[in-house]
Structures are given as structure tokens and as C-alpha cells.
C-alpha positions as CSV (number, residue, x, y, z in Angstrom):
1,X,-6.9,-7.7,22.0
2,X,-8.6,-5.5,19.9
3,X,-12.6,-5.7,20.2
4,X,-13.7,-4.0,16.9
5,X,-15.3,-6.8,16.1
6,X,-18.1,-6.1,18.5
7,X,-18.4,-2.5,17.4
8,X,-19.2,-3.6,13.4
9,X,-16.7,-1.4,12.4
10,X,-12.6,-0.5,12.4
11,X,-11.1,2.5,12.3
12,X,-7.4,3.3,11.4
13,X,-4.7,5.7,11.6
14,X,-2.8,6.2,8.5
15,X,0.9,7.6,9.6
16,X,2.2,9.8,7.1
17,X,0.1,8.0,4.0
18,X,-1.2,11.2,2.5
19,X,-0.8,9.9,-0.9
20,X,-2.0,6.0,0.0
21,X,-5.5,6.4,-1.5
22,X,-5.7,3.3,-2.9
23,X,-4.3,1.5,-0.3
24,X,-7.3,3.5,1.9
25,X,-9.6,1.8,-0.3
26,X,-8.3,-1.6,-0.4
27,X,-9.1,-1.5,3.7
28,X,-12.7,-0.3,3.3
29,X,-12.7,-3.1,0.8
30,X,-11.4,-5.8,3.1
31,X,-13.0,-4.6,5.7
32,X,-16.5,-4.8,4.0
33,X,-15.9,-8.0,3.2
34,X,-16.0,-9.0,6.8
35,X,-19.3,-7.5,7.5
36,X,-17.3,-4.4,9.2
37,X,-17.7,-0.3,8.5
38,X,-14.3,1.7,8.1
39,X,-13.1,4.7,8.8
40,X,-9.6,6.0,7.8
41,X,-7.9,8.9,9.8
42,X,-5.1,10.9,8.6
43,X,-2.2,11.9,10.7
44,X,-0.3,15.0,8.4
45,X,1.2,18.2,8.8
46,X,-1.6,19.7,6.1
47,X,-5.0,18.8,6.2
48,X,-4.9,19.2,2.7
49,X,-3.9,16.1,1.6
50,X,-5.1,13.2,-1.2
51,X,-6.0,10.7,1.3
52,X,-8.7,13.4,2.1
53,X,-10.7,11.9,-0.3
54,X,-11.2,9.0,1.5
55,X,-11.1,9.8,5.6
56,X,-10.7,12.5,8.0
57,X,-7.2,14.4,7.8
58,X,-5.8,15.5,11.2
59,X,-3.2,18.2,11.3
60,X,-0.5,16.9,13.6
61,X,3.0,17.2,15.2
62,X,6.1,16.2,13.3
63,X,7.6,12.7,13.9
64,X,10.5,14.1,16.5
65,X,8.0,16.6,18.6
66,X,8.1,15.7,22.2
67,X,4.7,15.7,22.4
68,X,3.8,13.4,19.6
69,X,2.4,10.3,21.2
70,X,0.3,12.1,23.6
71,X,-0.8,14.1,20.5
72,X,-1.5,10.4,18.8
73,X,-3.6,9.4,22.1
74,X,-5.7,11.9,21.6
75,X,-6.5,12.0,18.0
76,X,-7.1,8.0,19.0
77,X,-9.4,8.6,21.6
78,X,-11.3,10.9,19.5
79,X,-11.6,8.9,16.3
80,X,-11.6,5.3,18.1
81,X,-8.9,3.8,16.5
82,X,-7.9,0.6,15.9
83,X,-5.3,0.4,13.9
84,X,-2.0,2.1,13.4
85,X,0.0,1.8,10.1
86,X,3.5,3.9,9.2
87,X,3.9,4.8,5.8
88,X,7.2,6.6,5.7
89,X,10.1,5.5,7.6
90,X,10.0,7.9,10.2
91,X,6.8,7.2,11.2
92,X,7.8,3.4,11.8
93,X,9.2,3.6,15.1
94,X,6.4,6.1,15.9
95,X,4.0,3.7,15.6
96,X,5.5,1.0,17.4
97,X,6.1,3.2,20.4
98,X,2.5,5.0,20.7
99,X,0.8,1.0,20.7
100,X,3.0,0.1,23.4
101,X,2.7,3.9,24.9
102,X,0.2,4.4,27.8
103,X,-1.7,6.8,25.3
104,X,-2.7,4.2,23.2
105,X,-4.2,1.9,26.3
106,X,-3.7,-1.4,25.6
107,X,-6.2,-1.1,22.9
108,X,-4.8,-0.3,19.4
109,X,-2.9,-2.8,17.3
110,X,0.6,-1.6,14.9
111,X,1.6,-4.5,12.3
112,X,5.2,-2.9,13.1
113,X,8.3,-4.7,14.7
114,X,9.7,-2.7,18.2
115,X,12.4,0.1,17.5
116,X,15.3,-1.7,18.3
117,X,14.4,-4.3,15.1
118,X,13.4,-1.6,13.1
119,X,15.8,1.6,13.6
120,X,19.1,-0.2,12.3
121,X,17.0,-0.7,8.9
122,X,17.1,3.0,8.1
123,X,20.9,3.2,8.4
124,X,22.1,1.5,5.8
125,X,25.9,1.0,7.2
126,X,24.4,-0.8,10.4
127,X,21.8,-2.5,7.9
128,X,24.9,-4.1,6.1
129,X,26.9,-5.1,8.6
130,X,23.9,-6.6,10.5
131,X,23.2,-8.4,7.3
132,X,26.7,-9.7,7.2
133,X,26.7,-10.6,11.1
134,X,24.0,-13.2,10.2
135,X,25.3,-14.3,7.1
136,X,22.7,-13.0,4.3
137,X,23.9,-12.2,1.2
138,X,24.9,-8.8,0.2
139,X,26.4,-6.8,-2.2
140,X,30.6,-6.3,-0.8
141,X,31.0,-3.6,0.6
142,X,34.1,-1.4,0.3
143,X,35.5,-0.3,3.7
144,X,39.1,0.9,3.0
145,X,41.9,0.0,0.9
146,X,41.6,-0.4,-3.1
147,X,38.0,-0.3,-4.3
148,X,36.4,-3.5,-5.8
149,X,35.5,-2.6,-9.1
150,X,32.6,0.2,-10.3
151,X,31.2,1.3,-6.9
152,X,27.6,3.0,-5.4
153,X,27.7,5.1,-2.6
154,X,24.4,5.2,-0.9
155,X,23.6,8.1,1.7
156,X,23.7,6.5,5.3
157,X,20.4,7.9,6.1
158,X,18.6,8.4,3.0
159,X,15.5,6.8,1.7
160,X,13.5,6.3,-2.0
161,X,16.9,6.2,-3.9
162,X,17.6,9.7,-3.2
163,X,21.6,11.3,-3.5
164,X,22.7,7.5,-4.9
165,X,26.5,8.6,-6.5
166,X,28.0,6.4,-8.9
167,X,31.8,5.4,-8.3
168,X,34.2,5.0,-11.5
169,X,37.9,6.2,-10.5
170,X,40.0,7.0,-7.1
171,X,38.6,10.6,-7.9
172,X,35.1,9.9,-7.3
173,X,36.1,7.8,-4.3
174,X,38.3,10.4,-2.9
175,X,35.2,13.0,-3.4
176,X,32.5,10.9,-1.5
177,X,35.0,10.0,1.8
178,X,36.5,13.6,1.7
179,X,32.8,14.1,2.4
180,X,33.2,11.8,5.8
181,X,33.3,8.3,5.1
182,X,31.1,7.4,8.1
183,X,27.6,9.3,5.9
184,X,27.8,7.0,3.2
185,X,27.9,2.9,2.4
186,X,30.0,2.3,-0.2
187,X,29.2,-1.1,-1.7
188,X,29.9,-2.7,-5.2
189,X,27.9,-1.6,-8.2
190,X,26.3,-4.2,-10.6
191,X,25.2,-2.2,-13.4
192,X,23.9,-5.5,-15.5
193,X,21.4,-6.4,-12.5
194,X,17.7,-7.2,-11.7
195,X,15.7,-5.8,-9.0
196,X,13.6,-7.3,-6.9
197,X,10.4,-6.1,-4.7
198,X,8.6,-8.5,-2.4
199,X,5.4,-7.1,0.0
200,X,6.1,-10.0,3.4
201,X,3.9,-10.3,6.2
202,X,4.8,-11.8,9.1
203,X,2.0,-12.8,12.0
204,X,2.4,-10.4,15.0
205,X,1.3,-13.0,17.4
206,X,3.2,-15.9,16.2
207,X,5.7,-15.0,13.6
208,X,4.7,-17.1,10.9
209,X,5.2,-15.8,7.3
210,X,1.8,-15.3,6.3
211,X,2.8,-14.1,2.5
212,X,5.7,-13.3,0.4
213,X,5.3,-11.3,-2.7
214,X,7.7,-10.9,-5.3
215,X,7.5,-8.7,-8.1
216,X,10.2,-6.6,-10.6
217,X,10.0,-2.9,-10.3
218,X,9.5,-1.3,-14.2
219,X,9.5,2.4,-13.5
220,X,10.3,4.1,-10.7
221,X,9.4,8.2,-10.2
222,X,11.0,10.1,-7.4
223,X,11.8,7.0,-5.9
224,X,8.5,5.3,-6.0
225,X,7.4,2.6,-8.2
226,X,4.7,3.5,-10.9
227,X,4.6,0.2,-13.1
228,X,5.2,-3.0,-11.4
229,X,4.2,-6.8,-11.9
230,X,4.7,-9.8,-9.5
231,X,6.3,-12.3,-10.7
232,X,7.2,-16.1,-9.6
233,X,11.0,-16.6,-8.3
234,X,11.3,-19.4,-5.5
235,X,15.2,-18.5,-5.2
236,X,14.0,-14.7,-4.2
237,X,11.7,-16.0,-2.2
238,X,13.6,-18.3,-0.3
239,X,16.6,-15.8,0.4
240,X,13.3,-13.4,1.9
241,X,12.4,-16.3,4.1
242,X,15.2,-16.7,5.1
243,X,15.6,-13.3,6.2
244,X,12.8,-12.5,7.4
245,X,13.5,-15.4,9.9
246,X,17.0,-14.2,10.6
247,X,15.8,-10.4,11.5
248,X,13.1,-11.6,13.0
249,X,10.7,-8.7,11.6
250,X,7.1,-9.1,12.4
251,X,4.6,-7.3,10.8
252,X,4.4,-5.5,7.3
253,X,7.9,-5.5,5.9
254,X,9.0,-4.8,2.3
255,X,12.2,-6.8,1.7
256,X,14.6,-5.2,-1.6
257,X,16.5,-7.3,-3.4
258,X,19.5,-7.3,-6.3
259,X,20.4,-10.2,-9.2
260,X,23.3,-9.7,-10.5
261,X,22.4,-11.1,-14.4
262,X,26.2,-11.8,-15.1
263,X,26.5,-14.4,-12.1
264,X,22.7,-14.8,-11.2
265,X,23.7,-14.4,-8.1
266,X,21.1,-12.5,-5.5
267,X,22.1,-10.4,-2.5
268,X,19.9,-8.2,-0.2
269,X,20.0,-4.8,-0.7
270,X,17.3,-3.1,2.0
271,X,14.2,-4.2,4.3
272,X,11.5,-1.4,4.7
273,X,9.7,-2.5,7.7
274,X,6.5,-1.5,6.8
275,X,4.0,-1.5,4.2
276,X,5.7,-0.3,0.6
277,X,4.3,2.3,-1.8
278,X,3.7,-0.6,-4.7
279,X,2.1,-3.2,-2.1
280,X,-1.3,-2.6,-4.1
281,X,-0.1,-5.0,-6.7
282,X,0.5,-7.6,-4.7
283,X,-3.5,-6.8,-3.5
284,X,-4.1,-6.8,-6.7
285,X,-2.6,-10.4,-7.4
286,X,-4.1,-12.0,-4.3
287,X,-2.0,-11.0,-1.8
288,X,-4.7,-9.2,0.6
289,X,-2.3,-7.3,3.1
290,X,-5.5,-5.4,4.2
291,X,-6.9,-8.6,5.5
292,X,-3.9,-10.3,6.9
293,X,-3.4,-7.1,8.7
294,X,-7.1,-7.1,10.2
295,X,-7.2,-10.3,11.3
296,X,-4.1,-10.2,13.0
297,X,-5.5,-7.4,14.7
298,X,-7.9,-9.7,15.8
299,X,-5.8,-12.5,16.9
300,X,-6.9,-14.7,14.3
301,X,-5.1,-17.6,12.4
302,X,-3.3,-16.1,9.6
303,X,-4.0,-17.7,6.1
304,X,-0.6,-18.5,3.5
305,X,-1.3,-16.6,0.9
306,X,0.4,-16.5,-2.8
307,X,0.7,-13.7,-5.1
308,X,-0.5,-14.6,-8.9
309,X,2.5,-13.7,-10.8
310,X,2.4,-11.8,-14.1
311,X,0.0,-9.2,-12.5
312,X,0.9,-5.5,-13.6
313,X,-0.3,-2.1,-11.9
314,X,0.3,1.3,-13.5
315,X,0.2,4.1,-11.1
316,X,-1.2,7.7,-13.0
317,X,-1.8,10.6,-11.3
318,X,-5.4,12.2,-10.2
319,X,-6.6,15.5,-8.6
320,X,-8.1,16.3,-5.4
321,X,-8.8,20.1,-5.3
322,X,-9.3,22.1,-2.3
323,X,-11.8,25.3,-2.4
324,X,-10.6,28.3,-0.7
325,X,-12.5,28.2,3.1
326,X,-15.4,30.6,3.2
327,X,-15.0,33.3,6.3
């Protein structure tokens, strides 16, 4: 159990959240709150990076290197950390493995499910037919024979709505499986359709759903949200209970889903098992993932919290500049 308590202050270990600023600040706010100091460490491939601005940034190893978790361990040891948190995909996994790792001794807490819960997430054919195996709504998927209407083919590995290829004749079809139809998931395409974003935590300790946050997605840039407001839907919110149940996910996990407006029927369309890049609206509207994450850090009873709907963020950009080093 993690004894930060004791020391007035936690420190933690943001993996791959070079652009999470606000997020950074939301901790040092939560923490604050709790009569605790904060410290925020960087783990990146370039120290000069936007979360700078708020905590130390440690040049690192890339997420595949050998060496990584003993590279982690030390970078722990030397900044006393607490806390682990993955904010791309591949740094998930990462995470889970280095707090169960030696390196980490026994000390430092990861709000992330073990790799064999959260690997199949990032492949989106295994996702689907995982999905199906425990009867969750999805979109159909098209596996062979004639295709079901307008189509999507998603990239099997990709992430943040990257190389998405509309389907609209046996041409296009015949293009994306000529390509090897094991790389892509081919699933209907609802182009009248509402979607769905809900920030979930789930209690490390004792799987208990601590807070579901739904909210509609307005922009999106490069595959990240920019405007965003939460919203109140019991039937989304539901449908995430109940998956979050049938996955059995612990931890941060953001939970994607799609409304087809013709039928109003809703249908899963990802899990992110980890913290998303829009969760700061649902801090925003009362859902205070910082401190749900802190105090199940330190084993403590998880509150139910509920987001205030109608609350809207609008993400703009700001500078950090870096001076050239003097010799």
C-alpha cells in the first residue's frame, strides 16, 4: 500500500502525457486539497516537451526497449514515485507490468488493468469479437460474403481515428482485403449516428464503478477532442456498466460508444483503458478522476460520483518555448 500519506506529498509518473498539462494541474489541484505537495515527472523521448511546464521531463527509452522497466525503476527511485499513469496506448501495458515488476518494489500504484485485459483492446478485430463472445452490442461486422450496406474499415492496430476508409461498392471492398483482410475490421457504417464519450473508473481494490461520465464529442483534431460537453443519457450509461462489468476493466478506462439516430439503437465501438485526452471535462463537471485515482492509491473507499451534464470544455492551443542551452 502506498505510504505517501506519511510523506505530505505524492509524486507521479506521467507515461507518454507530454501534452496532458492540464490534466498535470488537475493532480496538483486534488492533491492540495488533501493537505498533500505534488510533483509530476515526465517519462518522453524529448525533454522538450509541454508538460515541462509543470514537472520534471525525463528523457527515456521507447515503449518496446528491453530495458524499459529497469529504466522506469530507476527514474522511480530517483523521483520517489507514487503513481504511474499511461497516456497513449502503448504505454498501458507498460505501466501495468513495471507496478507489478520487481523495479517498482511493491511500492508504486498504476490505475491500469493487467496486459492480458488490456492488449486485446488495441486490436480492434479481437476487441469485436471479444465484444460479441460476451454479448455487448456492436456495430455487425462484415466477415466474408456480400457486404451489409455502406461499410468502415478501421485499421486493426491503429488509434485516434487514424487511416478510417469509407466503404461504398465491391471496388472499395475489393481494395481494402486485396490489402490482407486480416489488417483491417470491416464493420457497418452508420453515417446518420451519435457519438458517445464516457471517462469510467473502476476501484482497483474492489471493482466497484466509482464514476461514469458521459459526454458527446463536438470537434475532434487529429484525432483528439477539442470541444466536448457531458451530457445525461442513462441508456449509455447502462450499456457502459454493463461493460465495464463484462470486461472486467479496473482502473481508468474510457469506454466509446455509437447511436445510430435512425433506429436509436447504441453499440460499442472501443474501450481505451486508460485515462482519455477529453477526461478534463468530466473534472470539470464533478467527475474528480484525480482524486478517485489518489485515494485508490491509498486504499481508500471510493466515493460514486456524477458528472453535471451540459458542462462544455474548449481546448486552444498555448506555447511553451525552449531557449537554446548556453555552453
Amino acid at each position: 500500500m502506498n505510504t505517501f500519506r506519511q510523506k505530505g506529498r505524492v509524486s507521479l509518473l506521467f507515461l507518454g502525457g507530454a501534452k496532458r498539462v492540464a490534466m498535470a494541474r488537475m493532480f496538483k489541484d486534488a492533491a492540495r486539497r488533501r493537505g498533500l505537495e505534488c510533483s509530476i515527472t515526465g517519462y518522453e523521448l524529448s525533454s522538450r516537451s509541454a508538460l515541462s511546464c509543470e514537472g520534471k521531463i525525463t528523457e527515456g527509452l521507447r515503449w518496446d526497449d528491453p530495458g524499459l522497466l529497469a529504466d522506469l525503476g530507476r527514474v522511480s527511485d530517483e523521483n520517489g514515485i507514487d503513481i504511474v499513469l499511461p497516456f497513449v496506448d502503448s504505454a498501458v501495458s507498460v505501466a501495468a507490468d513495471f507496478a507489478a515488476s520487481e523495479y517498482a518494489g511493491g511500492s508504486v500504484f498504476a490505475p491500469v488493468s493487467e496486459r492480458r485485459r488490456t492488449e486485446c483492446m488495441f486490436d480492434k478485430i479481437t476487441a469485436a469479437d471479444l465484444f460479441e463472445r460476451l454479448g455487448l452490442p456492436i456495430p455487425p461486422t462484415w466477415k466474408h460474403g456480400a457486404p451489409c450496406g455502406h461499410l468502415i474499415a478501421k485499421p486493426r492496430f491503429g488509434s485516434a481515428s487514424k487511416g478510417l476508409e469509407k466503404i461504398d461498392n465491391l471496388h472499395d471492398l475489393y481494395q481494402i482485403i486485396g490489402r490482407g483482410d486480416d489488417k483491417y475490421l470491416i464493420q457497418q457504417r452508420f453515417d446518420k449516428r451519435e457519438e458517445i464519450t464516457a471517462d469510467c473508473y473502476v476501484g482497483m481494490h474492489t471493482g466497484k464503478i466509482a464514476a461514469i461520465s458521459p459526454r458527446r464529442r463536438g470537434e475532434v483534431s487529429g484525432g483528439e477532442v477539442v470541444r466536448t460537453i457531458t451530457i445525461s443519457d442513462p441508456e449509455a450509461e447502462a450499456l457502459i456498466r454493463r461493460t465495464l462489468v463484462a470486461t472486467g476493466l479496473r482502473g481508468a478506462v474510457t469506454v466509446q460508444l455509437l447511436r445510430d439516430l435512425d433506429t436509436g439503437h447504441l453499440m460499442i465501438m472501443e474501450i481505451n483503458p486508460r485515462l482519455g485526452g477529453g477526461a478534463v471535462a468530466s473534472v470539470h463537471a464533478g467527475v474528480d478522476l484525480p482524486d478517485l485515482i489518489i485515494a485508490d492509491a491509498l486504499g481508500q473507499d471510493l466515493p460514486e460520483l456524477h458528472a453535471i451534464p451540459g458542462v462544455e470544455t474548449v481546448r486552444y492551443l498555448e506555447d511553451v518555448v525552449f531557449y537554446p542551452e548556453e555552453k
